[in-house]
N, C-alpha and C positions, 0 to 999 in steps of 0.2 A: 528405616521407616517401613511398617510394613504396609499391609493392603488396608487396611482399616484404618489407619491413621492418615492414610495416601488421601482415602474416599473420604473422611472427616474434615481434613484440611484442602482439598483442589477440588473438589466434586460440586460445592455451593458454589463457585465461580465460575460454572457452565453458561451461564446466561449472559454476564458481564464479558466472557471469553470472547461468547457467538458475537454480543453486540459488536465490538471492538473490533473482531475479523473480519461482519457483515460490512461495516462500514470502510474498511480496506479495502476488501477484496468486493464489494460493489455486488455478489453473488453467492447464491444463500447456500449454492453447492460446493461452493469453493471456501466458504468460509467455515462451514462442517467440515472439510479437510483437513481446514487449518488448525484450527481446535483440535481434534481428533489427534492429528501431528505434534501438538503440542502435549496433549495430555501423554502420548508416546513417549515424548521428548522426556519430561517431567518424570515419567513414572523409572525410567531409565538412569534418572539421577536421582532416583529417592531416597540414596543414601547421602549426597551431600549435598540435599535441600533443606534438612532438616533445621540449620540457622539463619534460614531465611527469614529476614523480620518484619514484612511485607510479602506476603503472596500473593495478594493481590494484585500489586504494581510488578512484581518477579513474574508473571502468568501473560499480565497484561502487555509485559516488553517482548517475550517468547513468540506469543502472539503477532505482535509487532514486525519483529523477525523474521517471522517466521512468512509472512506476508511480503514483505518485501524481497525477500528472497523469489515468491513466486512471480512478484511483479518482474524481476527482473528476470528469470527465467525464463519468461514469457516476452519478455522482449528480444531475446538474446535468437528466441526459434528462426531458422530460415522454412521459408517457405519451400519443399522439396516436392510439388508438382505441378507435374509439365504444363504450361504456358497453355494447351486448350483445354484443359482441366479448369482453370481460375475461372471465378463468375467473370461475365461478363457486363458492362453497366448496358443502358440502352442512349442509342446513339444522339440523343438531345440531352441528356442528362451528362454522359460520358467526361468532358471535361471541368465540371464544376466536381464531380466527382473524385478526379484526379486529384484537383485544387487539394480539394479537401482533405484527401489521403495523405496531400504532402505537407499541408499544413500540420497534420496530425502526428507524423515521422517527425519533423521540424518540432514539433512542441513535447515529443515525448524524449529525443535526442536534448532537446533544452533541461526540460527535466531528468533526466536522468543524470545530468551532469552536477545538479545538486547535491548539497547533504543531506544524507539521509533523514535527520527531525525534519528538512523545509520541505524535503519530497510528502513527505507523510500531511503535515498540515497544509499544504496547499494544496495535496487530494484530497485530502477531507474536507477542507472549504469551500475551497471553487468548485471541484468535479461533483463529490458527493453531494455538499450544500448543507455539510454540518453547521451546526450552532456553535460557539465557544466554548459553550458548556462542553458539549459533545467529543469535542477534539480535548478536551480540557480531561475530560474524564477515561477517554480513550487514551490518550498517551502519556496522563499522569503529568503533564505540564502545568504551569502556572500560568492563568491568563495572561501575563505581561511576557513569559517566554514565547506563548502562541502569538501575541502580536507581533513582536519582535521578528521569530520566525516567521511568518507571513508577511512580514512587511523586507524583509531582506529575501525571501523568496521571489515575489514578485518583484524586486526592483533587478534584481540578477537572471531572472525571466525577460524582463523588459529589454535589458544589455543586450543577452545574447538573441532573441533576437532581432535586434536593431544590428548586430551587427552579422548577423546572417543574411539579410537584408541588403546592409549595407554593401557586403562579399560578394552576394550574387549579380548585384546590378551592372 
């Protein structure tokens, strides 16, 4: 494929790309990354894209991917500086704080332990506060997949941690 056929066929799906990533990656910086990475990715196998019989949904998994990849990324980072470097919270606020921090660890270690399609729509759901439609047209699902997925997400969210809960007490 060369460059002309490249920009005829991927180039119209810049805005579908951006939406899709904006609503993953929650950040309009990060999700111009994403896109940008992917058209990368894409234009690197634009010799054996060429049977691709959707690019739209083929662009829109990439994307996908390609996000998730950073989600986890981004979780995986330790934090490498010294202990009076860290913000500090202020000392009436300080342990509702904490709470909240470990709540946050606890529900991202929960999720992370999902499958990738429930991680994805139950970000877009819950966190984002996508529509059906949205998540629908984002990940190329069938409403009844998205419910499904979302309704087996959250009940395996519920599980563990009910029994993270239950472990620590």
């Amino acid at each position: 494929m060369n460059a002309s056929e490249f920009k005829k066929q991927f180039l119209p799906l810049n805005a579908s790309l951006y939406r899709t990533a904006f609503l993953l990656m929650g950040n309009e910086d990060d999700a111009k990354d994403v896109v940008q990475d992917a058209y990368l990715k894409l234009w690197k196998m634009r010799d054996s894209i060429t049977s691709v019989d959707n690019p739209q949904a083929y662009c829109a998994t990439i994307v996908r991917n390609l996000c998730i990849d950073r989600h986890r990324a981004a979780s995986l980072q330790v934090v490498d500086k010294p202990p009076e470097e860290l913000p500090l919270a202020g000392d009436d606020s300080a342990s509702r704080r904490i709470e909240r921090n470990e709540t946050a660890q606890m529900l991202n270690r929960c999720l992370a332990r999902l499958p990738a399609q429930q991680q994805q729509v139950i970000r877009l759901r819950d966190i984002s506060g996508c529509s059906m439609q949205e998540i629908e047209k984002a990940t190329g699902l069938s409403a009844v997949n998205v419910r499904v997925l979302l309704s087996r997400a959250r009940k395996s969210l519920r599980d563990q941690i009910q029994n993270t809960r239950f472990q620590s007490s």
